[in-house]
C-alpha positions in Angstrom: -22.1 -20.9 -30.4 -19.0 -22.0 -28.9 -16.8 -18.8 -30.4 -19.8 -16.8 -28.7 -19.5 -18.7 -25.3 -15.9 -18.6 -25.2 -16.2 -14.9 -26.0 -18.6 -14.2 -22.9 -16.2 -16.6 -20.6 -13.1 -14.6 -21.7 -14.9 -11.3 -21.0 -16.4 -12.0 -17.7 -13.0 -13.0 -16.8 -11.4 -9.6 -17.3 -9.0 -11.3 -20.1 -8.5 -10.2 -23.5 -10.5 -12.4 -25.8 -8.7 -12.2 -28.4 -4.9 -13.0 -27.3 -5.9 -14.8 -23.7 -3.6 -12.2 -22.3 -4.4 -9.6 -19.8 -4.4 -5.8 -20.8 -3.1 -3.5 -18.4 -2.8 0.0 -18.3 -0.9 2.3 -16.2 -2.1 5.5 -13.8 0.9 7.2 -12.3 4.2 6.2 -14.1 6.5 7.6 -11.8 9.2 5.1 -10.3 7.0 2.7 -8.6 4.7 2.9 -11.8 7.7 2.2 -14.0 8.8 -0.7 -11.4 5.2 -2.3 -11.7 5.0 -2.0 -15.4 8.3 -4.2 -15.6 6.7 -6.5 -13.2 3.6 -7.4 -15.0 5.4 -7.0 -18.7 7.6 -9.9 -17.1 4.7 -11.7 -16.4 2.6 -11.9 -19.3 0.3 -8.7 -19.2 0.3 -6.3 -22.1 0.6 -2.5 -20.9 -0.9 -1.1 -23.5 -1.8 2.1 -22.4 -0.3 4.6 -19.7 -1.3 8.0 -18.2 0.7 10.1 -16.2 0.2 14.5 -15.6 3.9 15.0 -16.0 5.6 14.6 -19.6 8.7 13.1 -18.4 7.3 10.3 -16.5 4.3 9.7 -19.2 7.0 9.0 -21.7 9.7 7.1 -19.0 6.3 5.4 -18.9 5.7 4.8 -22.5 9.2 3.5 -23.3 8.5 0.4 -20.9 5.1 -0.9 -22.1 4.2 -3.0 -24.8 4.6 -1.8 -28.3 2.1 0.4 -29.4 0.8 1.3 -26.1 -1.6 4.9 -26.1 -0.4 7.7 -23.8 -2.8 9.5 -21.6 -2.6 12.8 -19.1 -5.7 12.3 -17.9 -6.9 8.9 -16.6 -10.3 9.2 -17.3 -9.0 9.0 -20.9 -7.3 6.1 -20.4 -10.6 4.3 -18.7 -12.7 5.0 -22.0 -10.6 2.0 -23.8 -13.1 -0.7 -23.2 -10.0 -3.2 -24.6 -8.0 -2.5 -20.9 -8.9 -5.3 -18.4 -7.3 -4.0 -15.6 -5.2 -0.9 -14.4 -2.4 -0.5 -12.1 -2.7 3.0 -9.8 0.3 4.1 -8.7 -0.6 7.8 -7.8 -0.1 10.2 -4.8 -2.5 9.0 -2.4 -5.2 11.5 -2.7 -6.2 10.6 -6.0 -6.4 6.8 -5.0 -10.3 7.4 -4.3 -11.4 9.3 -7.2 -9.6 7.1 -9.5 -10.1 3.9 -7.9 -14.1 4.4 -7.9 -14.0 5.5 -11.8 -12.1 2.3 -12.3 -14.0 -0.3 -11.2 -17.5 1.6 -12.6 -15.8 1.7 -16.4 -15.7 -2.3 -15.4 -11.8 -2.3 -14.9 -10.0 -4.3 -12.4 -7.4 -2.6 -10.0 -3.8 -3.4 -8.6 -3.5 0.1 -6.1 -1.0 0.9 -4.5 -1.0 1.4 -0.3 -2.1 2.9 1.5 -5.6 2.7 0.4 -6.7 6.2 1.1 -5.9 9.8 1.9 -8.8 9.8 4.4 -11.3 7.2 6.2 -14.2 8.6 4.4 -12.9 8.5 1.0 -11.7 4.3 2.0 -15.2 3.2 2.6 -16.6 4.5 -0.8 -14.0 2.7 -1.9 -15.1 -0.2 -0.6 -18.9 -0.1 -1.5 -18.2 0.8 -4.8 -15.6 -2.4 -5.5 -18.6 -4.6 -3.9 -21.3 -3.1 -5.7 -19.3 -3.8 -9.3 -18.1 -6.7 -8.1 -14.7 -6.2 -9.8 -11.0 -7.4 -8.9 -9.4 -4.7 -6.3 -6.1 -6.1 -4.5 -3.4 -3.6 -2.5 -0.7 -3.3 -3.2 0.6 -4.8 0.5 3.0 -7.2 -0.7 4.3 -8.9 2.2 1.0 -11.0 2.4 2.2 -12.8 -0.6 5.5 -12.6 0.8 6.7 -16.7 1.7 8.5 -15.6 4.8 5.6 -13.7 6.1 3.1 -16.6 5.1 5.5 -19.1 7.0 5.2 -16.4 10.4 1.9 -16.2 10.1 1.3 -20.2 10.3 3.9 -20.5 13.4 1.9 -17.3 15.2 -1.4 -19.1 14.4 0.1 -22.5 16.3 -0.3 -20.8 19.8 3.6 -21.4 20.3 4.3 -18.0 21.5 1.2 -17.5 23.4 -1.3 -14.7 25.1 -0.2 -11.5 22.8 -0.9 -8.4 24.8 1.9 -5.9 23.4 3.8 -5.5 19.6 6.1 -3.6 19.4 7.3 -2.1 15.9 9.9 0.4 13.9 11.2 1.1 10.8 14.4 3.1 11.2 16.6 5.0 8.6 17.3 8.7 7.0 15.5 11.0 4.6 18.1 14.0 4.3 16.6 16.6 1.8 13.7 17.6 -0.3 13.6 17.2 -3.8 14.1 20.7 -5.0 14.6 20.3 -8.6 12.7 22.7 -11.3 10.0 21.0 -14.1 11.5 19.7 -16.9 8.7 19.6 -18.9 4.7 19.6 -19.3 2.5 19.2 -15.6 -0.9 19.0 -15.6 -1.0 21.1 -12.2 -4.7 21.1 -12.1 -5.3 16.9 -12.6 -2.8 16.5 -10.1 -4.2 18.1 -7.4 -7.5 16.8 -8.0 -9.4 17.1 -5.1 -7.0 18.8 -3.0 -7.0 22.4 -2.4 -6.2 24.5 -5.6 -2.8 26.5 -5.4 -0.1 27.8 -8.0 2.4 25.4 -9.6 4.8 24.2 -7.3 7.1 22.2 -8.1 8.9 21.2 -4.3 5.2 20.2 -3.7 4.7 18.2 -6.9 7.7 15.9 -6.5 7.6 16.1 -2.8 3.8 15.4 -2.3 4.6 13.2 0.5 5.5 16.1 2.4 2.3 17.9 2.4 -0.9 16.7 4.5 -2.8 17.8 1.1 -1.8 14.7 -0.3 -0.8 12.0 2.1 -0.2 11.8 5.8 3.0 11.7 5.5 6.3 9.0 5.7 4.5 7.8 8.8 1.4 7.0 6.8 3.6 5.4 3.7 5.6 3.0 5.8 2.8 2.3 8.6 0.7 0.7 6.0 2.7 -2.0 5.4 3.3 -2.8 9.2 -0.1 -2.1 10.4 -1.6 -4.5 7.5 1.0 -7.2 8.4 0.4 -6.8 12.1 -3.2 -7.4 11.7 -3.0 -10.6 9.1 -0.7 -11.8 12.3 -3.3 -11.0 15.1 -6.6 -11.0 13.2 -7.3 -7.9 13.7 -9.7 -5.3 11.7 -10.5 -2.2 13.3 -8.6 -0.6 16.3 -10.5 1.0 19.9 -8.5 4.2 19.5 -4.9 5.2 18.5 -2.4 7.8 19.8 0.0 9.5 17.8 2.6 12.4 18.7 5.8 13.6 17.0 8.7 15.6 17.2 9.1 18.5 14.6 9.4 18.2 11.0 13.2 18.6 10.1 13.4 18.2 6.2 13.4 22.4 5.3 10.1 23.0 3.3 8.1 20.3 4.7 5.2 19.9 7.0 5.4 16.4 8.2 7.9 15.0 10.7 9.8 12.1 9.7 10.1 11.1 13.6 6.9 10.0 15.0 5.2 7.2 16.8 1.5 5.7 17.4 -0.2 4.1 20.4 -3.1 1.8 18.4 -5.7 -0.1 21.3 -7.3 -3.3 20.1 -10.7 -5.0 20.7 -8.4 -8.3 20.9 -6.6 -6.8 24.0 -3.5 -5.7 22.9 -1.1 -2.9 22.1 0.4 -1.9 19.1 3.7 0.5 19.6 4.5 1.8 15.7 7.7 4.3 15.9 8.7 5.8 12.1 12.5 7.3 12.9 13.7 8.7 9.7 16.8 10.9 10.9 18.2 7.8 12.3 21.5 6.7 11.0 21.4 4.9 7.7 20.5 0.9 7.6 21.1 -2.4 5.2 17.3 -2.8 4.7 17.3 -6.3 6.1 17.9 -4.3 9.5 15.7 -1.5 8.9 12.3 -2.4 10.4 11.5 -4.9 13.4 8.2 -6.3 14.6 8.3 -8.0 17.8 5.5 -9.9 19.2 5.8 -9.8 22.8 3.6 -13.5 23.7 3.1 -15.1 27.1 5.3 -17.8 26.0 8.2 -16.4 23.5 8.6 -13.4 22.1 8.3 -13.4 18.1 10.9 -11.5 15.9 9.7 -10.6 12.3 11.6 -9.0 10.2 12.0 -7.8 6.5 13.4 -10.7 5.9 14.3 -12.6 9.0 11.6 -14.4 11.8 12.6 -15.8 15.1 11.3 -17.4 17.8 12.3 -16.6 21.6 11.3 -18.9 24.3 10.8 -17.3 27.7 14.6 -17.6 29.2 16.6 -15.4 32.5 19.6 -16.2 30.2 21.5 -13.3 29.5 22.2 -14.1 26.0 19.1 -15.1 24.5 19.7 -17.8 21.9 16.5 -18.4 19.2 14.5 -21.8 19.3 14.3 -21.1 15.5 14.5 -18.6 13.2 15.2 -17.8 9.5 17.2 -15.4 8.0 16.6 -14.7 4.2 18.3 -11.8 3.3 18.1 -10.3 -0.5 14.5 -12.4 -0.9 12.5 -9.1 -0.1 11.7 -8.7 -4.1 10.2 -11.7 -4.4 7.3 -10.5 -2.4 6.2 -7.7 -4.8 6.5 -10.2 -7.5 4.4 -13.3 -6.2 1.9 -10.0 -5.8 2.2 -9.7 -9.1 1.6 -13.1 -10.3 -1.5 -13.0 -7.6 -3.4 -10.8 -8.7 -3.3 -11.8 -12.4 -4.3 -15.0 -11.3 -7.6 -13.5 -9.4 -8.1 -11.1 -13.1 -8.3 -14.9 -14.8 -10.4 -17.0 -12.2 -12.4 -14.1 -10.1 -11.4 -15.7 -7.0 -10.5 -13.0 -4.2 -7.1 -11.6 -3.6 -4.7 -11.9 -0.6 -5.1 -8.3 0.2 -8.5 -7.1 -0.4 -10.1 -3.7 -0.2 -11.3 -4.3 3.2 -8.2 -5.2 4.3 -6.7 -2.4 3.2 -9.4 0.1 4.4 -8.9 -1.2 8.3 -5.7 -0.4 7.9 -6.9 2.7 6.5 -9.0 3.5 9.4 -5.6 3.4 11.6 -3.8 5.7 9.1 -6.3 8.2 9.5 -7.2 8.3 12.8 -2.9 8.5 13.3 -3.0 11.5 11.1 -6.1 13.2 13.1 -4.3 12.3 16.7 -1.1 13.9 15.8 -2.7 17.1 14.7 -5.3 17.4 17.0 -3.0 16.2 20.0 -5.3 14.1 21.8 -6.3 10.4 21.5 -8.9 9.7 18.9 -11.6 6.6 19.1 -13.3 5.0 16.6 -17.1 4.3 16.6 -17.8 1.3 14.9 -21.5 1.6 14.8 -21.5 5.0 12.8 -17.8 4.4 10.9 -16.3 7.6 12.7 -13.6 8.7 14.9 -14.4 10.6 18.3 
């Protein structure tokens, strides 16, 4: 009876009975894939299984994980092995929804990568299915276990800055080129463009899918969703009024999306966000590559990377901060504490620091970014019937 009870326990737990360790398994092992397979082999979890539609990565992929580990090019494969616990997705963002949702309903707990979605729709099935299976989903939006950003958050919650009514935010630096490189082995074209509208092979797409509104919205999109989901832990914020977004041209050759762009976001809380992407800026150390300033009735609060610091109101011209921290090469630890996080909510079930429905407000501002800047006019959201007008 108690090898029985202990059984049950260990499965409802998403942890492998049998060696108390968690089994993980891989979908997408391109770099960030490979990065998180290190991360959670250094942490105890046994990769023991990895999929990926392009042969060079799927075996990049299979040289990292455990010993033994089973290869898969197609993930629904890979979701058959009732022995996985949880999966890491790590996949162009317009799989995210398709394979998120088979996840959790083969009973799998999920580490996905930001942002959530390609689209708003596809976020809120998202959502309703991770409720409805009641399974483990945290983003991969690592500055919430960051330390740095935990200490901001407390010292923003203290009221010592004051009446927020404007943030301002960038992230500055240079994307030169387009991958233009030919296959150098086996693609899957058809799995990898999943639900996205069916073309020939083609490779500058397949290795520059962040390019091309088919798969993603873009830079914009990629690096927004880590401010925008900071931003909002910091002002308590879920879903926006209406957001603004215009652009100047795209200037990588081959590309669709402009790497130089900026979004207007309106808040039920009565303030401003101001998000500028500039990615044919000069090149920057990354401690000095992105800025959030939150612009209070009382100081004005600096957060960084990997800095924070407090401004009280002065007519000094050289403005001197009350305090501040500078922490610079600590960034990695963020991605790590993730790391540990959510193993720790696979073992107890308790919920993780960024949750689905964190992620898909966030979500909801990507999207309605995206539909701005090609529609050209200001988009609102309807919270009543979950669409933009």
């Amino acid at each position: 009876m108690f090898r029985r009870n202990f059984l049950v326990a260990a499965g409802s737990a998403g942890v492998s009975a049998q060696t108390n360790r968690i089994r993980l398994g891989i979908i997408g092992a391109g770099g960030r894939g490979r990065y998180l397979t290190s991360q959670f082999k250094e942490h105890g979890a046994m990769v023991t299984a990895v999929c990926d539609v392009y042969e060079p990565n799927l075996q990049r992929g299979l040289r990292l994980a455990s010993a033994g580990a089973s290869g898969h090019v197609d993930y629904r494969r890979l979701l058959e092995d009732k022995s996985i616990d949880a999966v890491v997705i790590a996949t162009p963002d317009h799989l995210h929804a398709s394979m998120l949702i088979a996840a959790v309903e083969a009973g799998k707990d999920v580490y996905i990568e930001k942002p959530l979605a390609r689209t708003i729709e596809e976020g809120f099935r998202m959502v309703e299915a991770v409720r409805r299976t009641k399974r483990i989903v945290q983003l991969g939006t690592q500055r919430r276990s960051y330390e740095l950003y935990q200490e901001a958050k407390r010292l923003i919650d203290t009221g010592a800055i004051g009446n927020v009514r404007l943030v301002t935010a960038h992230w500055l630096n240079r994307w030169e080129t387009l991958q233009n490189t030919p296959l150098q082995g086996k693609l899957d074209w058809d799995l990898f463009l999943g639900p996205a509208p069916k073309r020939p092979v083609d490779a500058v797409r397949y290795f520059n899918w962040l390019q091309f509104y088919d798969y993603s919205g873009g830079l914009l999109i990629g690096q927004a969703a880590h401010i925008v989901d900071g931003i909002h832990w910091m002002m308590n914020s879920t879903y926006p009024l209406a957001v603004t977004c215009g652009a100047g041209r795209a200037n990588l050759a081959g590309g669709e999306i402009p790497e130089t762009s900026s979004m207007i976001v309106e808040y039920p809380e009565n303030y401003l966000l101001v998000f500028t992407l500039g990615y044919q800026a000069m090149r920057y150390n990354q401690f000095n590559d992105q800025m959030q300033q939150f612009h209070g009735s009382k100081a004005r609060f600096d957060l960084g990377r990997e800095s924070w610091a407090v401004y009280p109101q002065s007519t000094a011209v050289d403005m001197k901060p009350s305090r501040e921290r500078r922490a610079p090469g600590t960034f990695e630890s963020a991605s790590r504490a993730h790391v540990v996080s959510f193993l720790e909510c696979v073992r107890t079930r308790r919920e993780p620091v960024a949750t689905v429905e964190m992620g898909q407000s966030t979500n909801v501002v990507l999207g309605m970014a995206v539909s701005s800047l090609r529609s050209g006019r200001r988009v609102t959201w309807d919270a009543a019937a979950r669409q933009m007008r």
